[in-house]
N, C-alpha and C positions, 0 to 999 in steps of 0.2 A: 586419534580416532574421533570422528564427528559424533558429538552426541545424533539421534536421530529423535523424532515426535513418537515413536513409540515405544520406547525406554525412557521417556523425560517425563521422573513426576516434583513438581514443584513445589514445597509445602512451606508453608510460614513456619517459625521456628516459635517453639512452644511459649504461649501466652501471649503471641504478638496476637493484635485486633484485624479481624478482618480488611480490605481492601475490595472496591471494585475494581473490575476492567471491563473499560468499552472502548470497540472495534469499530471505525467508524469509515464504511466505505462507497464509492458510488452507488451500489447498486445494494449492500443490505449491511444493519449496524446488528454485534454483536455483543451480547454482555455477557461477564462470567463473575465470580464470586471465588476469590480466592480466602484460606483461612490456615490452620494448622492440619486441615483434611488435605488438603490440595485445591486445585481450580474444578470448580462444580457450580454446579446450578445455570448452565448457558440457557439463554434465551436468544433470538435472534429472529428478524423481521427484516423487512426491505426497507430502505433508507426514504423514512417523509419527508416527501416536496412539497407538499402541499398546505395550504394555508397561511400564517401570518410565518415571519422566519426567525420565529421564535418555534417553531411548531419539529424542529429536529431536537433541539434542547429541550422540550416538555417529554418526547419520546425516549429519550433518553433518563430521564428522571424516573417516569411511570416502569422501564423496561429494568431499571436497577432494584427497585420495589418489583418488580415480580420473578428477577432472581436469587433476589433475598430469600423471597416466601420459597423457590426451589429446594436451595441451601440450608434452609433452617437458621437464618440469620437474620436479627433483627435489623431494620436500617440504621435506627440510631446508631448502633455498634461500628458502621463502616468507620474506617480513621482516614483514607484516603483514596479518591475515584482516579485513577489513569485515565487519561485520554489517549488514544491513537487513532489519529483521522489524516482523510484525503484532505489535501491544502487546494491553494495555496492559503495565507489567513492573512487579515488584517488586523492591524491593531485600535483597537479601538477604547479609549480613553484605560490604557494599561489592560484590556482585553483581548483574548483572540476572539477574532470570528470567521467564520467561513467563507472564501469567496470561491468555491471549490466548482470547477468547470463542470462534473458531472449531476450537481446539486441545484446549484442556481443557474436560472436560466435566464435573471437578467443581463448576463456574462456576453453571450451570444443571441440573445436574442430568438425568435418565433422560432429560427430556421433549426433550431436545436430541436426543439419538440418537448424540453422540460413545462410541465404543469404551473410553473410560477414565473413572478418576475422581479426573484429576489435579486438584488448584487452582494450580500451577504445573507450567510444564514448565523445568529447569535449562537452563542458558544457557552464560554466562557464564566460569562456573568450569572446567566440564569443555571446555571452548576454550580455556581461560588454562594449561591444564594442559598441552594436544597445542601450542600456539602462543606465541612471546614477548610477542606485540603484536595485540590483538585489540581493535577497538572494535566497540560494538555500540550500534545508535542505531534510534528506532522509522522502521518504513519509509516515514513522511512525511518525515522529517526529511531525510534520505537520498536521496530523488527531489526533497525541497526544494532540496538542494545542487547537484544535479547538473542541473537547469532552471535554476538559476541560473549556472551555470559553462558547460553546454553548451546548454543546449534556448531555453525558451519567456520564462523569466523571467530571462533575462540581463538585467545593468545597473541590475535595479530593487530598492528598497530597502525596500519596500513590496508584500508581496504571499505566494502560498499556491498549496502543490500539495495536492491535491484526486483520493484513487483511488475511482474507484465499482468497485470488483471484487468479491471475494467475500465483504469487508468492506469500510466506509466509513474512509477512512486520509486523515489532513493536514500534513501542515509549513504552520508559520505564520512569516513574517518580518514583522517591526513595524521601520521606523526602522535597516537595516540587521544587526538580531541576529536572530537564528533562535531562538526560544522550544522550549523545554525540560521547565521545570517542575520540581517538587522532586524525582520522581522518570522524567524523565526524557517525560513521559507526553501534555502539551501538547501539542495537535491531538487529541486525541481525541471530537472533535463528534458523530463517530457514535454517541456514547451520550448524546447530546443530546434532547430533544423538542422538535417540532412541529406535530405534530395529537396529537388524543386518540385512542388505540388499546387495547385490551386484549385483545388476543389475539395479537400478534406477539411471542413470547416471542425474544429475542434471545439467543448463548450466551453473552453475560454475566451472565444473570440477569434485567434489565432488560425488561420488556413495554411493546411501542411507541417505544422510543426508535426513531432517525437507521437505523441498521444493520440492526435487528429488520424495519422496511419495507422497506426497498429494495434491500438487499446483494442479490448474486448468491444467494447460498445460503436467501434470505429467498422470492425469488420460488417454487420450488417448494412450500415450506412453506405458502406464502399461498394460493397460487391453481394447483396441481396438480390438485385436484378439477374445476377449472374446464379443466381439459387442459393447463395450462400444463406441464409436463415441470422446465423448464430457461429461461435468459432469453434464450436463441436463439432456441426455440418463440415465446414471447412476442410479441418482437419480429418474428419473420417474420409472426406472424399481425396483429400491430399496421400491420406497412408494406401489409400485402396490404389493408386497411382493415376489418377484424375489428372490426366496434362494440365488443363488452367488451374486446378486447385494447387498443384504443385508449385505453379507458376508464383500465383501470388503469395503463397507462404515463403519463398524463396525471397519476393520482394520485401516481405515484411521481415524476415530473417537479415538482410540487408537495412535497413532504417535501425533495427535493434542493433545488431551487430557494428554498426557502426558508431551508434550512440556510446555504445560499451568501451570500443576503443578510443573513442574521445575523453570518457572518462579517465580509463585506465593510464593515457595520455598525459591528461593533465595534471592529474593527482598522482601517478607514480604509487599505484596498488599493488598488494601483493595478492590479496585475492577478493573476487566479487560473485558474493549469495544470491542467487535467484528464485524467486516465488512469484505469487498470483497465479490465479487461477487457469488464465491462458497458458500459462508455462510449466504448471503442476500439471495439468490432465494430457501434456505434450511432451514432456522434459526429455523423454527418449527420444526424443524425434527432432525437439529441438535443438537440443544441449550441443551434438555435435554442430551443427551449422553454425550456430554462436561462439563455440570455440574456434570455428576458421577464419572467423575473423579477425582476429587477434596473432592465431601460429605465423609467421617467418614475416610479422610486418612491422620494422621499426624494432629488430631484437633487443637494444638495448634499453626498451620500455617495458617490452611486453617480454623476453624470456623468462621463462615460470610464474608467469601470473594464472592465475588458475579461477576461469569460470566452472560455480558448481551450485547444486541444487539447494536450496534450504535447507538446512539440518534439520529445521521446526516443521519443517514442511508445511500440509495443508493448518497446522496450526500456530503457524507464525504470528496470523495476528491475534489471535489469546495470549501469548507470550509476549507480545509489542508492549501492551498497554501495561502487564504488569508489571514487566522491566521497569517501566516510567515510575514506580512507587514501592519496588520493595528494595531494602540496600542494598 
């Protein structure tokens, strides 16, 4: 039985010292305050672009002090902050920092529309400087652990979380280890190709990759003209049976869908967790089309590998980061 997010309560084991958790995503950073009560005191804002790119790390400072004060927890007390954030990162002199397509917008340039012209946003350092004990790990990695400890992919040794939100994000587990990469950066499929495109400019640079189609922030840029707004529009006008809406979701169900089995392909999964927000507020609607891609092709990879929802659900990323810090 999959644990599910509204039976999961978390708690530190008596006398351990508090921990933060922050959620760190394109469009809004989340923090919680976990302790021997459970995960409490959330606070949550939209992800700062703006100003020097130090200016997401100062937000993230001020944002753990004001879920403290929620919590009833003093800051000194924190023993250790989780990080779960959108990548990719660079390292910089034994530091992560952010080169995160929906963040920085010296990535891509004007054509993006981000308010800065960061090629990094600091990370790392300026945490390591307010905190003793700070990991910071990409937000697949981090909902990988935490499916695997509490949700969908418990027990299995073999297998992938998978965020369709406002970027496309993975954790990959092969044979037991959780892949990484040299800087950290593994699962990042979303800057993968799979159909031919030239005009989905992605904010990594990138035109037509995985992200640049179908992320959350992708759909208005593509087909706004066509009324789409946002991918709630979309999708409302898709379930109501909208020919073109239909159309293009079927398209993007194809670019996922096939991303899926390229993974499931190569790594030889037994099964792959899905969240984000484009995929939570759809899952009925999608889930089936994403599993067709995968049924009667290449049996010998794919029979019984099993596409299925978060177990954490919409609260996988509260669960990502504190993965990253409690044993």
């Amino acid at each position: 039985m999959h644990t599910t997010s509204s039976d999961l309560l978390v708690k530190l084991p008596p006398g351990a010292a508090p921990v933060a958790c922050v959620d760190i995503g394109g469009t809004k950073v989340a923090v919680n305050m976990a302790d021997t009560e459970g995960v409490r005191g959330k606070v949550s804002e939209p992800t700062c672009k703006e100003g020097n790119n130090d200016a997401l790390a100062l937000q993230i400072i001020r944002m753990i002090g004001e879920s403290c004060a929620l919590a009833g927890i003093a800051v000194g007390d924190i023993s250790a902050v989780g990080v779960a954030t959108c990548g990719p990162f660079v390292i910089n002199q034994g530091m992560v920092e952010l080169a995160g397509p929906n963040i920085c917008g010296g990535l891509a340039g004007k054509a993006r529309g981000l308010p800065n012209d960061w090629n990094t946003a600091l990370l790392e350092a300026p945490l390591k400087a307010a905190f003793p004990n700070v990991r910071v790990e990409n937000d697949g990695v981090g909902a990988l652990e935490a499916e695997r400890r509490w949700g969908a992919l418990q027990g299995l040794d073999n297998c992938a979380y998978v965020t369709w939100s406002t970027g496309i994000g993975m954790g990959l587990c092969v044979d037991g280890h959780i892949l990484r990469g040299k800087n950290g950066n593994a699962g990042h499929a979303g800057h993968t190709f799979v159909i031919s495109n030239d005009d989905a400019l992605c904010g990594c640079g990138l035109v037509g990759d995985v992200e640049g189609l179908v992320a959350g922030n992708a759909i208005p840029r593509r087909f706004g003209a066509q009324g789409f707004a946002d991918a709630a529009t979309l999708f409302v006008a898709a379930r109501a049976g909208d020919a073109g809406a239909t159309a293009i979701v079927d398209d993007l169900c194809t670019v996922m869908g096939r991303t899926l089995f390229n993974m499931v392909a190569t790594l030889d999964l037994q099964r792959v967790s899905v969240g984000g927000s484009v995929f939570w507020h759809n899952r009925d609607y999608l889930l089936p089309k994403l599993q067709n891609y995968l049924k009667g092709k290449l049996p010998a990879l794919t029979n019984g590998v099993e596409i299925v929802p978060a177990g954490l659900g919409e609260k996988v990323g509260d669960y990502a980061a504190l993965a990253l810090v409690v044993p």
